[in-house]
N, C-alpha and C positions, 0 to 999 in steps of 0.2 A: 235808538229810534229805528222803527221799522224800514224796508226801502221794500218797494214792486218790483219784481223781477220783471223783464221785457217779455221772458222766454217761457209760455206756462209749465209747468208740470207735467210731463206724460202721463204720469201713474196715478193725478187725481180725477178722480170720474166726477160726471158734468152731476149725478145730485148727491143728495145730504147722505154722509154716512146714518147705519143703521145702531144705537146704541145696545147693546147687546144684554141688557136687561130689558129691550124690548121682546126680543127673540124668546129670551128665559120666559118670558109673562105669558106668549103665547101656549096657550092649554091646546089648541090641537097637536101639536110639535111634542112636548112632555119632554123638553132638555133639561136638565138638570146640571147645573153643575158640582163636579165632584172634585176638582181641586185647582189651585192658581188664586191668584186674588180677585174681590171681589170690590172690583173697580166698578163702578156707576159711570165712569169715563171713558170703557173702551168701547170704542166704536168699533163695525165693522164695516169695509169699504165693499166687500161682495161675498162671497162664498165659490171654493173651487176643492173640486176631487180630486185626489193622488190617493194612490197607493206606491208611490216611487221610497223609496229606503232616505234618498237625500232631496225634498222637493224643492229646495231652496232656489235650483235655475228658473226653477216655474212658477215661481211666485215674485209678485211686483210689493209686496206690504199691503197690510191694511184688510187681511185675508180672514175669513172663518174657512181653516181648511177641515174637509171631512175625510176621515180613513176607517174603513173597516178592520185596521190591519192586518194587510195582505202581506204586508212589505214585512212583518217581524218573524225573522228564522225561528224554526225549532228552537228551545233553549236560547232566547235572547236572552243575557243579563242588559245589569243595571249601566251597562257603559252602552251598549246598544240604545237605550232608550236616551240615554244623557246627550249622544251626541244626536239624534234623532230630532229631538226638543231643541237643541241649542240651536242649529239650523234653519228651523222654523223662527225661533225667537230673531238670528242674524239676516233674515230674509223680510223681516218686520212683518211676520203673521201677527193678526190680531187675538185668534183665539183657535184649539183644535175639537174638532167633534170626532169623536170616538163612538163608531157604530155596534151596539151589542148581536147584531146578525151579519154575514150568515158566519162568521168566522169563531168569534170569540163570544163568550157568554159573559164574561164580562170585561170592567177595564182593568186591565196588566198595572197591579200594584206600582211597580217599577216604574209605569209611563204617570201615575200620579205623583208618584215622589219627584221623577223628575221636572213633569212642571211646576209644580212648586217649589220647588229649590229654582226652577231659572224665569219665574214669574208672570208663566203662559194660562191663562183661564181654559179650563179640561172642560167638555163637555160629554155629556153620556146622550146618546144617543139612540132610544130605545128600537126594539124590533119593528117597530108599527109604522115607524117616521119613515119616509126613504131622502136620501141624500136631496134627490131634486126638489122634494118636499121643504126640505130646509132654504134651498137655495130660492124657491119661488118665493118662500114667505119675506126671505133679504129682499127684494125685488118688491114686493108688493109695499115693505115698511118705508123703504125707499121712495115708492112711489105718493103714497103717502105723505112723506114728508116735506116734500117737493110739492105736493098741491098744497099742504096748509102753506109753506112758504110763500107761493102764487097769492093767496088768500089772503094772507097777514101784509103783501107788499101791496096787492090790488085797496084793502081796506086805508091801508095809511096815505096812497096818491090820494081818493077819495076825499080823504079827510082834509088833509094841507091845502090841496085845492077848494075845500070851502072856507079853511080856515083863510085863504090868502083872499078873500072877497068878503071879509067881514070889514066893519069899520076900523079894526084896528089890526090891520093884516101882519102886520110883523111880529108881535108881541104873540099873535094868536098861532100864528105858523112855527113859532116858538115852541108854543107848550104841545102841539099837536107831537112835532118832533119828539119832545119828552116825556111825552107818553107813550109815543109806539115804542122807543131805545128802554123804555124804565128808567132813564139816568138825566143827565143836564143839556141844553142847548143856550150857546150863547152865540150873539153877533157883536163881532168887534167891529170899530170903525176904522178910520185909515190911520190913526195916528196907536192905534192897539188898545183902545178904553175899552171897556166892556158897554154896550149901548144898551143892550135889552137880555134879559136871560130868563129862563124856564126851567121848571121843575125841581127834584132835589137840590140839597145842596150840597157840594162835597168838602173834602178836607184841603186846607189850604196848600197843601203838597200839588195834588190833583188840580188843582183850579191855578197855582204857578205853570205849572206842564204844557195845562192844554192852551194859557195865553201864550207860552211859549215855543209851542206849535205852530199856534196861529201866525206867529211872526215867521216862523218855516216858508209859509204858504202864501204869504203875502206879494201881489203883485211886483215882480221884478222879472228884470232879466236872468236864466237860467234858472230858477226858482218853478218848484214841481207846482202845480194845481192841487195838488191834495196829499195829505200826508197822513201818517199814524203813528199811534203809541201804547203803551202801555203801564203805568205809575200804579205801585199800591194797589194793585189787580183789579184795577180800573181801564176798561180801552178807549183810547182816547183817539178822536181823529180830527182833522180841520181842511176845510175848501175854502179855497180863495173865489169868490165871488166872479162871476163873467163881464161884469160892467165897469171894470178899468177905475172905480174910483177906490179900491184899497179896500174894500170889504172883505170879513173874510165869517163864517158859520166853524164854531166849534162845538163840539160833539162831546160828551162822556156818557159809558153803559157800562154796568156790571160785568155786562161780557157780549163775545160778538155772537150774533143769532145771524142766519139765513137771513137775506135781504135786507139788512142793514144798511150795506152797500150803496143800495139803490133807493130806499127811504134816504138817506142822506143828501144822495144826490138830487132828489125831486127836491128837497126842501132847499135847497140851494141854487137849484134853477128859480123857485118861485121866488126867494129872498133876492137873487141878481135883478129880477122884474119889480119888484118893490123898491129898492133904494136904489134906482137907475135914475138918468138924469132924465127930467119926466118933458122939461123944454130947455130951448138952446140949446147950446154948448155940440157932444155928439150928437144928438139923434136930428138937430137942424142942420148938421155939416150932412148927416148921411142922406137926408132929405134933399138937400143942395146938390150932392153928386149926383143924385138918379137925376133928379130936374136936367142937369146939365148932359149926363150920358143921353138920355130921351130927346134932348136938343141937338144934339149933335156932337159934343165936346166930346175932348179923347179922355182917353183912360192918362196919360202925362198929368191933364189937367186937373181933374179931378180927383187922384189920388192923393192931393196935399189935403184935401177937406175930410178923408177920410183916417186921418194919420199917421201917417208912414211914405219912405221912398221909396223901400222896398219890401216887397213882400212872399211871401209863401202860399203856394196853392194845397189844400190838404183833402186827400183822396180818403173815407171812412167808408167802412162798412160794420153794420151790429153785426155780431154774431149770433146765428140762428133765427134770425128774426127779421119782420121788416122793419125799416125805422117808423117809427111817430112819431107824432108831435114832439110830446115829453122826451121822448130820448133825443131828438134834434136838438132842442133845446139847450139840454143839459150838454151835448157834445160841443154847442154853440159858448155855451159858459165857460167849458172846461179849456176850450182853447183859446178863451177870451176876447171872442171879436164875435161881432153881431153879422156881418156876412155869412150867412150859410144860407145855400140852395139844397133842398130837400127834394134832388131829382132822381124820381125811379128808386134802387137800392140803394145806389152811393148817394152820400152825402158830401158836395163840395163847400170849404170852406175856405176863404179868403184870409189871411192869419199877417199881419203888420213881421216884419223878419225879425225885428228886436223880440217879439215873444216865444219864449222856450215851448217845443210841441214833443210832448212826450207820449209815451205808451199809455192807454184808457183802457180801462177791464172794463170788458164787454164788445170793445170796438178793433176793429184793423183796419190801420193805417196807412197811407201813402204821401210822401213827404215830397213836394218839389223840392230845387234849391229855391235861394235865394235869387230873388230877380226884381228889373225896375216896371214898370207899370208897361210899358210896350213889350213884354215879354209871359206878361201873363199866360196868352195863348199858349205857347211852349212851354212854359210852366203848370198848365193843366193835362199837358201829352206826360210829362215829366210823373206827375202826379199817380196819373194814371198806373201807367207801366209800374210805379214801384208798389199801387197798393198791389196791383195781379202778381207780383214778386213776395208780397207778404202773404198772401193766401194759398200761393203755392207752396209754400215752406213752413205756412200754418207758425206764422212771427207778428206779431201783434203792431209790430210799428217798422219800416223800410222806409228810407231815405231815399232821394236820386242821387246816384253817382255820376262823376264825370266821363265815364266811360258808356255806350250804349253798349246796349245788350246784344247777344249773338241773332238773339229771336228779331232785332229792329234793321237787322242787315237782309232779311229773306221777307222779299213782296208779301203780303198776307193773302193774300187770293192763289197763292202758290204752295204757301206754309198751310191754307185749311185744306186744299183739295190732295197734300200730301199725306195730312193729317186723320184724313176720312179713309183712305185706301189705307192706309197704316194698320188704323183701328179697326173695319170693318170686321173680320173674325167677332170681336170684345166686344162691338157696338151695340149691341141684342140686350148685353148682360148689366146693368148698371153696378147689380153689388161686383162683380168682373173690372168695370172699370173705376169705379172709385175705389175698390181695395189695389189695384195696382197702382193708383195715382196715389195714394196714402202713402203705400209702403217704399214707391220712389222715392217719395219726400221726405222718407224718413229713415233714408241710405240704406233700406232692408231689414229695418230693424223690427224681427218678428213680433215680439212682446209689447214697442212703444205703439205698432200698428193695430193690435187684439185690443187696444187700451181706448185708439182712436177712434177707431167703430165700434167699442164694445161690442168684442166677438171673441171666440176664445182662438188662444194662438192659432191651431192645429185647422182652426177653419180658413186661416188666414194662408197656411201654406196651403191648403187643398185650392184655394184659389188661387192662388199663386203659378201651381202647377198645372192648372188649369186654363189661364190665360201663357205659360209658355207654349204648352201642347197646342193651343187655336192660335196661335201668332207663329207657331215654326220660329220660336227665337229663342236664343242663348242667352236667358235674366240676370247670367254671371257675370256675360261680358260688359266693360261698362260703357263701349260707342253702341251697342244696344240699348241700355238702361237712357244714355243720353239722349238719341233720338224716342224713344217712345215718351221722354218726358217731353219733351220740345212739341211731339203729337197730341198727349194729354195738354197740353196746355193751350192748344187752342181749339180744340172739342170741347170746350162749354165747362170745363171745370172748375175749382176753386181757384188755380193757376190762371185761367185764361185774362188776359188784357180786360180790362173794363172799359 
């Protein structure tokens, strides 16, 4: 079974790889390929130039590298080219383009044998193409494929949301589901029966998995909100429903497309809103507590009507985007409690402490501890600090520790006015100061930074060198690196306090 890492990827870039029989199809380009396999499966994650002999340092995977080769001595043999390819191939390049100007007129026998003997897709590269040529067109397929995605996820909210206003909303929000996935949608009940289900129907292997999933995700202590799989090359996933009574939505598709993700998740925000308890029970205790808060009652008193003795304050923010409705919602679901305020960017939510609060793709997190209902207050400073600790280190979920921070010992009216004379030189320049505040975050790490801005390395040292030269500072030293991050982070950056 699959697990979510906390920690994303550096080297995957935010759209859709490019399939590189899309690249071949384009006729202004005229690539051809001339040897390697002829996979319908390799993707390419971007396109990057070398002429270097061994590019391997300079490539992150996922590569269409292009070389005119400059980099092949007089008289290369056949071992020259072998270990040439193999290094490309151990750096996870996706495929090499070989340019027929201004060097060579054509491609080096050798450099074809060799990718095919070590299984790298050879491209020919005619006179007419230039390198940037290729690279825009990656960029544009990319782009491309990222709006029909937008397209495809916009059409299916659309859809689930009329389908969840029909008279028979559940059933109908169903099939809506299994038709945008191609594959099956079921909702279990609390006890794991199957209640209602849509669309194809699969092998009984697949349909054991995915109820067996379902039970993965099912409302409990320590138990994730959502899980995945994969049976019989079928992908399978399942969400525990946000309305506390054991619901859970399981998922089967052929295979995972672009915004799956998040069709999934709107169908299961609108299904938590369908088989919620529609009277009594919660939604008249939560009605009871406001009554009583708006009357005067403490937060002691009224936190038994809302379930729990103690609770968790949780500090979100989307990534790249502002929250709406549907994404509140769904964050609302996903940590299982109906308490969320949708104030400004962040989103605070009120979470019972028995409920497990895990990492959300799409979201960053700020975790209080555990506290009893006169402690909320300080449980919402708690909150705070640790999301501006997730976003400065670009970590998708941060807890509060017992320890405060160095940054909570220094007045803030002390720490911005230090903060501004710091920075002023940088202050002008934004790509200046968000690549310096990137690449602090990422202990210097020139490549994971190029990756983070999608920018190419070499731009990221020229800045680099550039904000040393306008600061008069030593970027080596690290009581330097320390205080200018402690600076960057309270000049309005991803780091700063919320």
């Amino acid at each position: 079974m699959e697990e979510t890492s906390t920690v994303p990827d550096p080297a995957v870039p935010p759209t859709p790889p490019v399939p590189l029989t899309a690249l071949l199809a384009r006729a202004d380009l005229g690539l051809r390929r001339i040897a390697g396999p002829d996979d319908p499966g390799v993707a390419v994650h971007w396109a990057h130039t070398s002429e270097m002999a061994d590019p391997y340092p300079y490539l992150l995977g996922g590569e269409l590298l292009l070389s005119a080769g400059v980099h092949i001595p007089e008289g290369a043999g056949a071992g020259y080219f072998d270990a040439y390819v193999s290094r490309i191939v151990a750096a996870g390049g996706a495929a090499l383009g070989f340019g027929l100007a201004p060097v060579h007129d054509a491609v080096p026998a050798e450099l074809a044998e060799a990718c095919g003997m070590h299984g790298l897709p050879l491209l020919e590269v005619p006179p007419r193409t230039t390198f940037s040529g290729v690279a825009r067109a990656v960029w544009q397929l990319m782009a491309q494929a990222r709006l029909a995605e937008l397209r495809r996820v916009t059409e299916a909210q659309q859809g689930l949301a009329t389908a969840a206003a029909r008279r028979d909303p559940v059933p109908s929000v169903l099939r809506q589901l299994a038709r945008h996935l191609g594959g099956r949608a079921v909702l279990y009940g609390p006890e794991g029966t199957e209640l209602a289900g849509a669309g194809r129907e699969e092998g009984e292997e697949v349909r054991a998995a995915l109820a067996k999933l379902a039970e993965v995700v099912r409302p409990g202590t320590g138990r994730p909100a959502s899980a995945g799989d994969t049976v019989a090359g079928t992908r399978l996933v399942a969400h525990a429903l946000g309305n506390g009574r054991g619901f859970v939505l399981g998922a089967a598709a052929p295979q995972r497309d672009p915004g799956d993700h998040t069709i999934t998740s709107v169908a299961a925000v609108l299904l938590s809103l369908l088989t919620g308890e529609q009277h009594g029970g919660t939604g008249a205790d939560r009605a009871s507590a406001l009554v009583r808060l708006l009357l005067g009652g403490t937060p002691e008193e009224v936190a038994p009507l809302l379930g729990g003795e103690r609770w968790r304050v949780v500090h979100a923010r989307p990534d790249g985007r502002a929250p709406d409705p549907v994404a509140v919602s769904a964050l609302g679901a996903a940590l299982g409690s109906a308490l969320v305020d949708p104030a400004g960017e962040t989103v605070r939510v009120l979470v019972p402490a028995g409920r497990a609060v895990e990492a959300l793709e799409g979201w960053t997190l700020g975790v209080s501890a555990a506290v009893a209902p006169r402690d909320w207050p300080a449980a919402d400073i708690q909150a705070a600090r640790a999301l501006a600790r997730a976003r400065a280190t670009r970590t998708p979920l941060v807890r509060h520790g017992a320890r405060p921070a160095l940054g909570d010992l220094v007045p803030p009216q002390d720490a911005d006015a230090h903060a501004r004379a710091l920075l002023a030189p940088i202050a002008a320049a934004p790509a200046l100061t968000d690549t310096l505040r990137t690449w602090l975050s990422l202990h210097g790490s020139w490549d994971r930074t190029a990756v983070a801005l999608s920018v190419h390395r070499n731009t990221v040292r020229q800045r680099i060198a550039r904000c040393a030269a306008l600061l008069e500072a030593d970027l080596d030293d690290p009581d330097v690196r320390m205080e200018l991050w402690f600076a960057l982070r309270r000049e309005g950056g991803p780091g700063r306090p919320a």
